[in-house]
N, C-alpha and C positions, 0 to 999 in steps of 0.2 A: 158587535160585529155586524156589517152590512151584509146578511146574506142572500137577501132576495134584491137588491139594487140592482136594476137596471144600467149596463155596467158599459156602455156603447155610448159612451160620452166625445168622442169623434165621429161624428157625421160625417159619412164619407165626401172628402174634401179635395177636391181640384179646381186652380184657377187655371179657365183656359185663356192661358197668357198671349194667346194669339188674339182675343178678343180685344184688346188692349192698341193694337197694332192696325183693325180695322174698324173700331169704335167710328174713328172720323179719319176722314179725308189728312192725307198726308199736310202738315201746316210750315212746310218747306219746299212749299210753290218754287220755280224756278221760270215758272213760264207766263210772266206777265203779272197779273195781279190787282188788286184793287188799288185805285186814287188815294191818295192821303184824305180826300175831304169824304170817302166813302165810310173809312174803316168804322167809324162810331154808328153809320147810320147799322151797317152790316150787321152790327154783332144785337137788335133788336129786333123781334120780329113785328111787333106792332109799329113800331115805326116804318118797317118797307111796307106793312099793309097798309097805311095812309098813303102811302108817297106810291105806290103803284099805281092804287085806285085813281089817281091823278095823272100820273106820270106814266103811260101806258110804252113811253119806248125805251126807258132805261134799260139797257139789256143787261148793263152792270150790278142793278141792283136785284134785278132777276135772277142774275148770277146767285148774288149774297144770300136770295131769299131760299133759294132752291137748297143751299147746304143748310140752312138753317133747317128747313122740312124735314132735311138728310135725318138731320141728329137726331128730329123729334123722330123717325120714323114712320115719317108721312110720304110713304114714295108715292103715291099718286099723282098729289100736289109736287113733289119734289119736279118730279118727271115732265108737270106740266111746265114748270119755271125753266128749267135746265133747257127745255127746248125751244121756249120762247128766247132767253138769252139768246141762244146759238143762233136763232130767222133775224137778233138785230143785229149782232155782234159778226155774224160769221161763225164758220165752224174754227175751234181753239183746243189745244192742248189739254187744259184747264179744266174746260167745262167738259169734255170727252170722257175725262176722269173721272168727276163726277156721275157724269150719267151710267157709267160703268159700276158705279157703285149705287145707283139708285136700280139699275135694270140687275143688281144681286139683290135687292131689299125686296125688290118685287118678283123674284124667284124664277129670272131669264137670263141665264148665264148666256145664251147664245148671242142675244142680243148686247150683254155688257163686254162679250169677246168681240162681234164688230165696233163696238164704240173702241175699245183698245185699236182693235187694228187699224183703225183712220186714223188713231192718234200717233201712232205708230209709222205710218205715209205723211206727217204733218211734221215730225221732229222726232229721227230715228238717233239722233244725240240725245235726247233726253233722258237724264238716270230714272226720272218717276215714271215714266212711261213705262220701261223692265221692270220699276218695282211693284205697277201694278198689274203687272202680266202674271210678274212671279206670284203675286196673290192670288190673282186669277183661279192659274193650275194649281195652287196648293188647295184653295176650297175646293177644286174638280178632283183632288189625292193626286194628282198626276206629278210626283214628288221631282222628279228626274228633269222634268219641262219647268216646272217653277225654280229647281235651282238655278238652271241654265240661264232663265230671265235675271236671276236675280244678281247672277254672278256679272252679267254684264251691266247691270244696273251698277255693282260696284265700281267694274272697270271705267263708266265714264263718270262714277262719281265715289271716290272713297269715302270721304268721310258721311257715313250712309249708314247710320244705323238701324233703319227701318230695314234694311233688305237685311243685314247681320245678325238683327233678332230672328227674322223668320226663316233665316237659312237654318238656327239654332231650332227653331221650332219641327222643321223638315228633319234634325237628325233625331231628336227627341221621339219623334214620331216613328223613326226607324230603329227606336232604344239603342242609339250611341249618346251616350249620354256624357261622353267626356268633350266630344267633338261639340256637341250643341254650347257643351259652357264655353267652350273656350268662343264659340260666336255670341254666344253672350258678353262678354269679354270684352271680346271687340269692340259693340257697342257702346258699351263705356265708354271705351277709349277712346273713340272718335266723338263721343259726347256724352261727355259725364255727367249732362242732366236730362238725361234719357233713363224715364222713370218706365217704360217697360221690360228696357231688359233689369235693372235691378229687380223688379217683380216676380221675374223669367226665373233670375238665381236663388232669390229666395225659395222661388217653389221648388226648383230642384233640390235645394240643399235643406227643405223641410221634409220634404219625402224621404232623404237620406239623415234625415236629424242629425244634421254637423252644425257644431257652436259659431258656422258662418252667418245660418240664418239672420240672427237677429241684428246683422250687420247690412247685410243687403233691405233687411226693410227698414232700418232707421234711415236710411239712406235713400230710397226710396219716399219714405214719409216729412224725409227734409225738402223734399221736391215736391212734394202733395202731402199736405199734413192732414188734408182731408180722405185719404183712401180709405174704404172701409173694410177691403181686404186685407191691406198690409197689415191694420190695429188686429183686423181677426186670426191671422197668422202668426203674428209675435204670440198673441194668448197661448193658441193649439201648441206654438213651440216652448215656451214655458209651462204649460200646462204638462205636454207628454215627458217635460226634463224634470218636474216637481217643483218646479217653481212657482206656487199659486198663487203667492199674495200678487205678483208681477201679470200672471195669466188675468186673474181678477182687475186688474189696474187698467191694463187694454181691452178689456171685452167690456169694460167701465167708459172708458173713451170712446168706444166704438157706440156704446148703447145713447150715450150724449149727442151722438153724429149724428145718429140712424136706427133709432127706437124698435125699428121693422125689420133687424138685422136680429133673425133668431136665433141662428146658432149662437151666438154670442153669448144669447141672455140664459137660454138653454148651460151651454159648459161653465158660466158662471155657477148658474144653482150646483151645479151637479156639484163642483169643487166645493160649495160651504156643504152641500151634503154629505158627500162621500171622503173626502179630505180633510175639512177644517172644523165638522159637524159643529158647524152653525147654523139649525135647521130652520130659525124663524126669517135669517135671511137667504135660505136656501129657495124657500117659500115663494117671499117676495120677489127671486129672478125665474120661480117657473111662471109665477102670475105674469110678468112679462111675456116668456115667451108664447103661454098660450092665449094670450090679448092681443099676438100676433095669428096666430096660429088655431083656433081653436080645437083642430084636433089632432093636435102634436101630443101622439099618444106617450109615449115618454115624457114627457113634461105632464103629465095629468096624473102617471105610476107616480114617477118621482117627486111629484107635489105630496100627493097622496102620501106615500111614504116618511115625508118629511113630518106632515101631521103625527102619525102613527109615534114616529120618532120622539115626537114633542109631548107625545102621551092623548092627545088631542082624538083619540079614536073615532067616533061620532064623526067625525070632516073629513077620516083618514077612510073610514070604509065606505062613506057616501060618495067620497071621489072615486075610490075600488069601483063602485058602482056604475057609477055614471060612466067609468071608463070600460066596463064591462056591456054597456048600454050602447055603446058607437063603434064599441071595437069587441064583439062575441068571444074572439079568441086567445085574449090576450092573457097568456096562461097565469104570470107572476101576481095578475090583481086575482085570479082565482085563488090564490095559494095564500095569499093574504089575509082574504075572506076569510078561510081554513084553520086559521093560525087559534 
C-alpha cells in the first residue's frame, strides 16, 4: 500500500484558451495584404534583415518584419517596423491592427485603443476591426463593450470564428457555461479547422470529465498534430478515467515533442508509481521532470520513494534529504526518515 505517496498528481491545470486567439495577428486579413512575390520573403526573418539593410523604403516588408518581432515578442523592434511601414505606406487597416497588438505587448492599452480607433475612421465595414476592439475590451474585463464589438464584427462578417470563440470565452468568464459552448459550436461550424475553439471544448468538457473530451482534441490534434497541450490533456483525461497505459502513451508523445513539458513527465512517473508500480520506470520519468525542474519538490518525494519502493534505501533516504535540504518543510520526507 502507498501510504505516504504524494497523491497531487494533477497540477493544477488550465488552458487559457484565450491565448490561443491572441497568440498572432488574426491570418484572415481582408484588408489588402502581401504580394504574391513577398509571401516567402515574409515568413523569414533573416532574410528581411538583409533586404532591409539595403532596401530602406520597402514599407511592405517592414510590414512583414514587424509581425514577425510581433511573434518573437520583440515589441520594441516590432513598433519600430510597424511605423516605418505606415511613413512609406500610408496609414492602413492592416498595419493599425498590428500596432494595436504591439502597443498591448508593450503594456499601452491607450495607445493600442487609438490605433483601433483610426482604424476604425479608415473602414467602419470592416469585421477585424470589431474583432479587434472586442479583444481590446475583453483584455481591459470590460465584457459587455467587447461583446458588442464582437457581435458586430459578426454582423458584417458571419463566418468569423475568431469573434464566436471569444464571445465563448466572455460567457465562460461570466460561468454560463452552456452559452460559451454553444459559441464554441459555432466556430466549428463556420470553420471546422479552427483549432482553437476545439481547444476551448475540450477544456470545458475536461473540467466536466465528459467522454467528449477526447474527441475534441483528437480533432484538434488532426489540425495541429504538434500541440503540446492537446497530447497533455488527452493523458490528464485518461489518467483521471483510469486509463493509464493511454495517459502514458500521450504524455510519451508529448515528451518526444517537448522534453521541457513537466507535467507530463511528472504524471507519467506518478502512474508507473502509484498505478502500475513499476517503480524503476517510475524513476526514469521523475529524472525527467526534475532535469527540467530541479526543484520540483514532488518529483524529488516521489523519486525518492520509488527508490525506497525498489528496496534501494541508501538513494531513497539521500533524496529524503536532499529534499529536506531545499525544501525544510516538506513534512512526508520527514516521516520517511522516521519510518
Amino acid at each position: 500500500m502507498i501510504d505516504y505517496l504524494n497523491r497531487g498528481f494533477l497540477a493544477p491545470f488550465f488552458i487559457l484558451a484565450f491565448a490561443l486567439l491572441v497568440s498572432c495577428k488574426s491570418n484572415t486579413n481582408q484588408t489588402g495584404g502581401k504580394d504574391n512575390g513577398n509571401v516567402d520573403i515574409c515568413k523569414n526573418l533573416d532574410t528581411l534583415n538583409v533586404i532591409l539593410a539595403y532596401d530602406t523604403t520597402n514599407g511592405e516588408l517592414y510590414s512583414c518584419r514587424a509581425e514577425l518581432l510581433y511573434e518573437k515578442n520583440d515589441y520594441v523592434n516590432a513598433l519600430y517596423d510597424i511605423q516605418m511601414a505606415m511613413q512609406l505606406k500610408g496609414n492602413n487597416v492592416e498595419d493599425l491592427l498590428l500596432l494595436a497588438d504591439v502597443y498591448w505587448g508593450l503594456g499601452n492599452p491607450n495607445q493600442a485603443r487609438l490605433s483601433l480607433n483610426y482604424a476604425e475612421s479608415l473602414d467602419n465595414t470592416n469585421y477585424e476591426v470589431y474583432y479587434a476592439l472586442g479583444k481590446h475590451f475583453y483584455l481591459l474585463e470590460n465584457y459587455e463593450l467587447s461583446r458588442n464589438y464582437l457581435l458586430k464584427s459578426i454582423q458584417l462578417e458571419p463566418v468569423n470564428p475568431y469573434s464566436y470563440s471569444l464571445l465563448g470565452e466572455i460567457d465562460l468568464s461570466r460561468g454560463d457555461t452552456t452559452s460559451a459552448i454553444n459559441y464554441f459550436y459555432r466556430a466549428v461550424q463556420v470553420d471546422n479547422s479552427f483549432f482553437p475553439a476545439y481547444m476551448q471544448l475540450a477544456t470545458v468538457n475536461l473540467v466536466q470529465n465528459t467522454p467528449l473530451t477526447p474527441r475534441y482534441l483528437e480533432n484538434a490534434l488532426s489540425i495541429n498534430d504538434k500541440s503540446n497541450d492537446a497530447y497533455y490533456m488527452l493523458g490528464v483525461y485518461y489518467q483521471q478515467n483510469g486509463q493509464f497505459r493511454k495517459a502514458v502513451e500521450n504524455y510519451s508523445k508529448l515528451y518526444e515533442l517537448n522534453p521541457e513539458y513537466v507535467l507530463a513527465s511528472y504524471n507519467a512517473g506518478y502512474i508507473y508509481l502509484a498505478e502500475l508500480n513499476v517503480f524503476d520506470t517510475a524513476i526514469i520519468w521523475f529524472d525527467r521532470a526534475i532535469a527540467v525542474d530541479s526543484n520540483y519538490y514532488d518529483a524529488i518525494y516521489n523519486r525518492s520513494y520509488s527508490y525506497e519502493l525498489l528496496g534501494n534505501t541508501a538513494k531513497a533516504d539521500s533524496g529524503y534529504r536532499y529534499l529536506l535540504k531545499i525544501k525544510p518543510d516538506y513534512e512526508l520526507a520527514k516521516q520517511r526518515l522516521k519510518r
